[in-house]
C-alpha positions in Angstrom: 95.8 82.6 137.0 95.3 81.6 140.7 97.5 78.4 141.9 94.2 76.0 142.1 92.8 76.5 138.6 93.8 73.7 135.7 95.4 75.4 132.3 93.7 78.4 130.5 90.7 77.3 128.2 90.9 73.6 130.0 87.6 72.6 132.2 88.9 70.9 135.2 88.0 67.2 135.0 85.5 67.7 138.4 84.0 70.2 136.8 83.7 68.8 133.6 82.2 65.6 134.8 79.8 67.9 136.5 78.8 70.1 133.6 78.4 66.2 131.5 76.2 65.4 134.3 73.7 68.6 134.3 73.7 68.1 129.9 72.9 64.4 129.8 69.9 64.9 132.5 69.0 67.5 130.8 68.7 65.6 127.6 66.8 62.7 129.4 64.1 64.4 130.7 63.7 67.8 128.1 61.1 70.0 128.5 59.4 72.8 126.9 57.7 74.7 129.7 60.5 77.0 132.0 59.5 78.6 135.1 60.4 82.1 135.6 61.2 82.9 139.2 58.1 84.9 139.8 56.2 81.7 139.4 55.2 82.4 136.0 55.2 79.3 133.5 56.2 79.9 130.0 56.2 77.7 126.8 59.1 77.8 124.7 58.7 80.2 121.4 61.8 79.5 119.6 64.5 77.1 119.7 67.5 78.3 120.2 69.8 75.0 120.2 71.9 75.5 116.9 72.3 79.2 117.7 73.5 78.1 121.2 76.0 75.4 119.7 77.7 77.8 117.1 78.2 80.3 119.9 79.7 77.7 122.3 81.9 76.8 119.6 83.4 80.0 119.2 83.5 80.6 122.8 85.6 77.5 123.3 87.8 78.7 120.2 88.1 82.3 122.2 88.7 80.7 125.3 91.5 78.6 123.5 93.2 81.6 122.4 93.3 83.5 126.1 90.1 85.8 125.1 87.9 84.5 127.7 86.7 87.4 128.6 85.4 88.4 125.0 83.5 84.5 125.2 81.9 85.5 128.4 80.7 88.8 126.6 79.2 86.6 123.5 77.3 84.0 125.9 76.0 86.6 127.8 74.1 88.3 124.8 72.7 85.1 123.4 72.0 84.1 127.5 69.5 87.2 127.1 67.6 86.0 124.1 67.0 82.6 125.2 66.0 83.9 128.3 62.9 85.8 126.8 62.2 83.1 124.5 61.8 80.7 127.4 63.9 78.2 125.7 64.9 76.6 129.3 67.6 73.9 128.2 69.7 76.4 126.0 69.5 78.9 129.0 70.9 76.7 131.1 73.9 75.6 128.7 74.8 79.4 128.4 74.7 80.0 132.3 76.6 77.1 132.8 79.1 78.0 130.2 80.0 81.5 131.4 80.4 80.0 135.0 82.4 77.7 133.7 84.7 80.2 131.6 84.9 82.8 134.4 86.2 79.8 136.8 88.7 78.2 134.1 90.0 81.6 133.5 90.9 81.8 137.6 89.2 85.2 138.0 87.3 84.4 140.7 86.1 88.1 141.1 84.6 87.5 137.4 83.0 84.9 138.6 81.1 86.6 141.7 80.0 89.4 139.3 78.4 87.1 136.5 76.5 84.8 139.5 75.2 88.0 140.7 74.2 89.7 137.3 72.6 86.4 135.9 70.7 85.9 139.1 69.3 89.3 138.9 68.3 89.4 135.3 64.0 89.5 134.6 62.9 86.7 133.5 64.8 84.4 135.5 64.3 80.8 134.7 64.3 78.8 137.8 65.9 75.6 136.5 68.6 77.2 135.0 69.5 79.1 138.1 69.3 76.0 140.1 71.8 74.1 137.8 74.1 77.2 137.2 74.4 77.2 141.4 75.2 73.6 141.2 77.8 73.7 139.3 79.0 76.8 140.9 79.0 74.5 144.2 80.9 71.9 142.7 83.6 74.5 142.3 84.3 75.0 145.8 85.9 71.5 146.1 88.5 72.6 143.9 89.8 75.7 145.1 92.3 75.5 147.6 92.9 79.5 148.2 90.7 79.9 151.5 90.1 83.9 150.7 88.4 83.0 147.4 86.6 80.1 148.5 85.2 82.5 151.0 84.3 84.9 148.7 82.4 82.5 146.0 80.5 80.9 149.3 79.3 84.1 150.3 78.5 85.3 147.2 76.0 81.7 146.2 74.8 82.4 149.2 73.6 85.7 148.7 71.9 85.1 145.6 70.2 81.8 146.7 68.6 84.1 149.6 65.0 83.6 149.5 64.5 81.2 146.7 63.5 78.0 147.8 64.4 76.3 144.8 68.4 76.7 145.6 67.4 76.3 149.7 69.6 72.7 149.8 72.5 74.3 147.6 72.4 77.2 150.3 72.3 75.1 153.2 74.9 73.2 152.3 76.9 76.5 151.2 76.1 77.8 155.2 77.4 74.7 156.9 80.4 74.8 154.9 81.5 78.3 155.9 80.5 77.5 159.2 83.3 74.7 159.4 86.1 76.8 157.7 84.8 79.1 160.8 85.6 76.5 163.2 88.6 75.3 161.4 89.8 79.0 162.1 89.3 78.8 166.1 86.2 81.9 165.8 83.1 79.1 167.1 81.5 82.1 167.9 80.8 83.5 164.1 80.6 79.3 163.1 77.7 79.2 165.6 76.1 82.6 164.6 76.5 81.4 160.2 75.0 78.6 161.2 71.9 79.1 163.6 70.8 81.1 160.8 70.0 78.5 159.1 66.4 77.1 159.9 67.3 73.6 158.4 63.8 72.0 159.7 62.1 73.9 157.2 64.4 73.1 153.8 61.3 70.2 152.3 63.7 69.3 150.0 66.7 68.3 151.8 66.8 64.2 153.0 66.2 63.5 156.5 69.6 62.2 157.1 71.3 65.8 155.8 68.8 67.4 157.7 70.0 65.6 161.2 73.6 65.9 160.4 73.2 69.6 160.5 71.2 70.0 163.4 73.5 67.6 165.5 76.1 70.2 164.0 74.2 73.2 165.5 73.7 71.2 169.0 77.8 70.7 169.1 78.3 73.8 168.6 76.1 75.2 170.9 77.2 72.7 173.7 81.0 73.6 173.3 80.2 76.8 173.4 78.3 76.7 176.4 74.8 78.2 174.9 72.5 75.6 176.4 69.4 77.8 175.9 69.6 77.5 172.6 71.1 73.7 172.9 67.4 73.0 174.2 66.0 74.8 171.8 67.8 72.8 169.1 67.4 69.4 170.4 63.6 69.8 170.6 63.8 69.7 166.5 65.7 66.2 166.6 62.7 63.5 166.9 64.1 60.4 168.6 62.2 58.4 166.1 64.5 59.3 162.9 67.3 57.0 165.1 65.1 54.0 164.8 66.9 52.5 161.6 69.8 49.9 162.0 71.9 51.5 159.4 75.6 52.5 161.1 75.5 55.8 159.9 72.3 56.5 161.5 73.7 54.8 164.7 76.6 56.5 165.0 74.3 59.9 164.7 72.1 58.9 167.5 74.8 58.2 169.7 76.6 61.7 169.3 72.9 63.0 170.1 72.8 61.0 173.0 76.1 62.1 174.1 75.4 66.0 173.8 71.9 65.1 175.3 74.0 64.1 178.4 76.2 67.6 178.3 72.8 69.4 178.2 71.2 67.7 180.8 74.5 67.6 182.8 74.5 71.8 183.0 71.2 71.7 183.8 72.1 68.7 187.0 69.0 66.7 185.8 70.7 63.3 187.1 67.7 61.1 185.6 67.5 62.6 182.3 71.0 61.7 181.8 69.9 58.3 182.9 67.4 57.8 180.6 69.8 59.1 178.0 72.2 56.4 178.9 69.7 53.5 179.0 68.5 54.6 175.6 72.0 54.4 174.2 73.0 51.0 175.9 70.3 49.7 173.1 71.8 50.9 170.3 73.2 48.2 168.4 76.7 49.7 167.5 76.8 50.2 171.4 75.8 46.8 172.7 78.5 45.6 169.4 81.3 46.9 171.7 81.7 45.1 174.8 84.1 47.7 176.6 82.0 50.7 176.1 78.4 48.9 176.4 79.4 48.1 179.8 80.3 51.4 180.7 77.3 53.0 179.4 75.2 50.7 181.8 77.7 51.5 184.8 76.8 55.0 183.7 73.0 54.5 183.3 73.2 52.6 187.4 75.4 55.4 188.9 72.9 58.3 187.4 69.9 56.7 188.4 71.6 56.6 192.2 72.4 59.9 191.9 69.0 61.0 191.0 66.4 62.2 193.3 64.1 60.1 195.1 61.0 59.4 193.2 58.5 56.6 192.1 60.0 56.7 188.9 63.4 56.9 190.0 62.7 53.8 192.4 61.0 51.8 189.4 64.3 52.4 187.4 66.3 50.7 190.2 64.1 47.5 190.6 64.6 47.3 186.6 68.5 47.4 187.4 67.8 44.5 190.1 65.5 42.1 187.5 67.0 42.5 184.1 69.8 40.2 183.3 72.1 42.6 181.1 73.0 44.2 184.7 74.2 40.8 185.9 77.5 41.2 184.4 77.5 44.0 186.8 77.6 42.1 189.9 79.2 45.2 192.1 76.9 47.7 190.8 74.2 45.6 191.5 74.7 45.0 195.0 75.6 48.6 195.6 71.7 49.1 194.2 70.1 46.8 196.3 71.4 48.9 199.4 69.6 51.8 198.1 66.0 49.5 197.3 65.5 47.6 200.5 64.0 49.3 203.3 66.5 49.6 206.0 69.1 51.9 207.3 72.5 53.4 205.0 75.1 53.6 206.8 77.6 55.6 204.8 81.0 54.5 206.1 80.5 50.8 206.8 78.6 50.0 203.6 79.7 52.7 201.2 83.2 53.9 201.2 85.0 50.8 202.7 83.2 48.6 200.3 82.5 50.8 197.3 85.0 53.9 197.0 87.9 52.2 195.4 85.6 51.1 192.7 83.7 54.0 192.2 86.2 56.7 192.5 89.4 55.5 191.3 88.6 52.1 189.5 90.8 48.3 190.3 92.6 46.5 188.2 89.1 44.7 186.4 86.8 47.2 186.5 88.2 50.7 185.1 86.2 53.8 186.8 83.8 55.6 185.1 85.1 58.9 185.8 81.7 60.5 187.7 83.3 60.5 190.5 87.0 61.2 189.6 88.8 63.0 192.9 90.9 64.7 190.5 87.9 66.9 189.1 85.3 69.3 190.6 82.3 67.5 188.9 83.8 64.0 190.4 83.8 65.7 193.8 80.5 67.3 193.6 78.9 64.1 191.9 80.8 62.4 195.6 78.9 64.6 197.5 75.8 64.4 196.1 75.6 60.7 196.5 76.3 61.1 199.6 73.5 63.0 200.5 71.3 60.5 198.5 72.3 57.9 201.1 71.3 60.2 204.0 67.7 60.7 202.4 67.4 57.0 202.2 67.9 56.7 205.7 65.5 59.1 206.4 63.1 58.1 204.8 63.3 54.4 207.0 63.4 56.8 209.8 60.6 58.3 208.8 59.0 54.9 207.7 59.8 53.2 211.1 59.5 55.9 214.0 57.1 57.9 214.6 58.8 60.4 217.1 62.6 60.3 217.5 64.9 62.0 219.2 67.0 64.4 216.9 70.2 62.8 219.1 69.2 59.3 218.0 68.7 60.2 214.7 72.1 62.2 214.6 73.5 58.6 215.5 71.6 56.8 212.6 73.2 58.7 210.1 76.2 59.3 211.6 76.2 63.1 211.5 76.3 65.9 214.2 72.9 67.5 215.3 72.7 70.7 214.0 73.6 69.3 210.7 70.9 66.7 210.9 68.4 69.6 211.9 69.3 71.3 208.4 68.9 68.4 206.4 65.9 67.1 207.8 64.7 70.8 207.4 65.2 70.7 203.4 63.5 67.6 203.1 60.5 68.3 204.7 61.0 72.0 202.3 61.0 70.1 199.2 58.9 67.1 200.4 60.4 64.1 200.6 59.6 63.8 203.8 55.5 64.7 204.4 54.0 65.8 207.9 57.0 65.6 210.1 57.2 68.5 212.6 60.5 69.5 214.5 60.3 70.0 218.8 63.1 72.4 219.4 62.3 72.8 223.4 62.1 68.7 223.5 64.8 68.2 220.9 62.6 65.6 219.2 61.5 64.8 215.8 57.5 63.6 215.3 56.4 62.3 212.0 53.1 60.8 212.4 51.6 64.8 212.4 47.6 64.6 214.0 45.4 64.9 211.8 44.0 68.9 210.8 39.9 69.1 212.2 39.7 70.3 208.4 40.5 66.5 207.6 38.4 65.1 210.3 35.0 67.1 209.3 35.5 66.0 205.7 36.2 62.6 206.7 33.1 62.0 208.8 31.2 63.3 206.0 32.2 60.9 203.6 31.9 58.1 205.6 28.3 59.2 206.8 27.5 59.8 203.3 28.2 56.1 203.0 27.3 55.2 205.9 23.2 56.3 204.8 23.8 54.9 201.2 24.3 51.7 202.8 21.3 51.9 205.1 19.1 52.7 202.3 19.8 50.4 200.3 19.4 47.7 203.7 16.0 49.2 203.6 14.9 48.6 200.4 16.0 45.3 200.0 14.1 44.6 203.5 10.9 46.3 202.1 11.3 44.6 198.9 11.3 41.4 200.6 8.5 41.8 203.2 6.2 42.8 199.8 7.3 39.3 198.8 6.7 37.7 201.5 3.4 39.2 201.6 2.1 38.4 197.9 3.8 35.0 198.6 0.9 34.5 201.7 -2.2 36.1 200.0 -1.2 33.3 197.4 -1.6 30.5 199.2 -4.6 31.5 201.5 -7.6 29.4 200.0 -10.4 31.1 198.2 -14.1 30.7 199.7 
């Protein structure tokens, strides 16, 4: 007998309270018509019920006496006759009993090979498979060997292949090997057991289960660096299951929100992580906690800096300057206001000497957010990258302000050398962010105002002399209109001889 079982002939008192369970339903809500797992519904011919009890009550006797094996072998025949009577409940009861023997008995391999041969008989009735898996299932949190664990998981899982009844009961059976996977150190074969699961389609499994398990899939994925199918995963999570308060639901969305960010993070999309930190900064659990509310919304301000220039990017940073959550942020705020009004950055003087110390390493009342950590490559590419989103800024007031400048002059605006002004100035006008500037290599000057294409001109006098007629027709009419007036107005009063 294996270490985990309970004495020979005794029924574990998990199990037994599970078995009580299945029989008192049962007996609440009995019903006459079984379902056959070819969709077939039968009405019960005979009852079988005192046939059933006398034969569970010399099972139990055999069972009592170490001849389990000759109680499996006298349930089984009478499982077979209630089976092509269609008598449902007692079907069930039998199934459940030889489960139950097998597993008291500690042969686990006994076990496997009933489950398989009960689940393969004709005539399966659906119910009774369903509640013979479930109680199989409730083994599982009883057996402490991790080989036979292993082998009864596999084995339900197997048999509930395909039959949509048992889908939950498998589902749950699939995530749980795919833990012990985990708990082994092999993610890849915990991420493979898993993905195989298509949990979005299982109708019968609550919403909540049903999130749990896909937020499982999208960890595993992200650790494992898969973020094809991380996307792929994430686009079955609606963001509208998160909108009850409940804390179990809250603490879901924020683990979503957080591998959201490790996505979007590989793929450098600086204002979807944004978005994904102002979404969690109104979570309730989130804005609960003072410490880590506020570093979300340092977060949330330091993404939306780091993200390209855009009208939506720009709208995000006015709605740092006018809400009053941000005010508590009194240095993050200021350090946006550089980037909205419309003058010259200068990166030394208004940056680093100001800014660095908080941003980079954190003082003594603000702890750093860790973006731009020196220690790490992301906090030193995340550096960088600001930095260049300081020289676009002042650019783009270049650009605003001047309409042909020297590339010497504008080397001295942004404090850099030439040729390295050239080259940036050369990718913004490549990705347009700046529009219409031209570069004078021989005059070593910079013209943004371009003159305007004779494409543009033609199509521009033509729309205005379009208008231009519309209008003097209409002048026209209303003159005509009025002389005709005038007219009928005079023959009116001219006297009649």
């Amino acid at each position: 007998m294996l270490p985990f079982l309970g004495a020979m002939g005794r029924v574990l008192p998990t199990v037994n309270a599970a078995v009580s369970a299945v029989l008192i339903a049962m007996e609440a809500n009995e019903s006459t018509i079984a379902e056959y797992g070819d969709g077939r519904l039968m009405k019960m011919e005979v009852d079988l019920t005192s046939s059933v009890d006398e034969t569970l009550k010399e099972a139990e006797q055999l069972q009592k006496e170490g001849k389990w094996e000759q109680a499996v072998e006298l349930m089984t025949n009478l499982e077979k006759k209630t089976r092509q009577v269609a008598d449902m409940r007692s079907n069930t009861r039998l199934q459940i009993a030889i489960v139950t023997a097998c597993f008291n008995a500690g042969d686990i391999d006994a076990l496997i090979s009933n489950i398989h041969s009960l689940t393969k008989k004709r005539s399966l009735i659906k119910q009774s498979m369903t509640e013979m898996v479930r109680i199989c299932c409730s083994f599982l949190s009883t057996i402490t060997d991790k080989e036979s664990k292993i082998n009864l998981i596999e084995a339900l899982r197997s048999v509930a292949v395909g039959k949509i009844y048992v889908e939950v009961e498998r589902a749950r059976l699939t995530v749980m090997l795919s833990k012990i996977r985990e708990e082994e150190g092999n993610l890849e074969e915990a991420k493979a057991i898993l993905l195989d699961l298509q949990v979005e389609s299982c109708g019968s499994m609550n919403k909540r289960e049903k999130i749990d398990v896909l937020l499982y899939q999208l960890r595993l994925c992200v650790e494992l660096g898969d973020f094809v199918r991380a996307n792929m995963v994430s686009k079955k999570i609606s963001p509208k299951v998160f909108t009850n308060d409940d804390d179990e639901l809250q603490k879901m969305h924020i683990q979503y929100q957080e591998l959201m960010i490790k996505v979007a993070e590989n793929e450098k999309d600086y204002f979807a992580i944004c978005r994904h930190y102002l979404t969690m900064s109104k979570i309730p659990l989130v804005k609960s906690d003072t410490c880590k509310h506020e570093m979300v919304l340092k977060n949330f301000i330091l993404y939306a800096l780091l993200s390209p220039h855009n009208a939506e990017q720009f709208s995000v940073l006015n709605y740092i300057l006018t809400e009053k959550v941000f005010e508590q942020l009194p240095e993050y705020r200021s350090l946006v206001q550089l980037f909205v009004r419309q003058e010259l950055l200068n990166w030394q003087s208004e940056i680093v000497e100001p800014y660095e110390d908080l941003l980079r390493r954190g003082t003594p009342t603000a702890p750093p957010t860790g973006i731009f950590d020196p220690s790490t490559d992301a906090g030193r590419a995340h550096w960088e990258n600001f930095k260049v989103r300081a020289a676009e800024h002042s650019m783009r007031m270049i650009a605003k302000y001047y309409s042909q400048i020297s590339l010497h002059r504008m080397a001295e605006l942004l404090d850099w050398d030439v040729n390295s002004t050239e080259e940036f100035l050369c990718r913004l006008i490549n990705n347009g962010t700046i529009v219409g500037a031209k570069i004078n290599r021989p005059a070593v000057t910079v013209r943004f105002k371009s003159d305007t294409m004779l494409e543009e001109t033609i199509d521009n006098w033509v729309s205005y002399d379009a208008l231009l007629m519309s209008k003097m027709s209409k002048a026209a009419h209303l003159i005509s209109k009025e002389q005709m007036l005038q007219q009928t107005f005079a023959a009116a009063s001219t006297p009649r001889n």
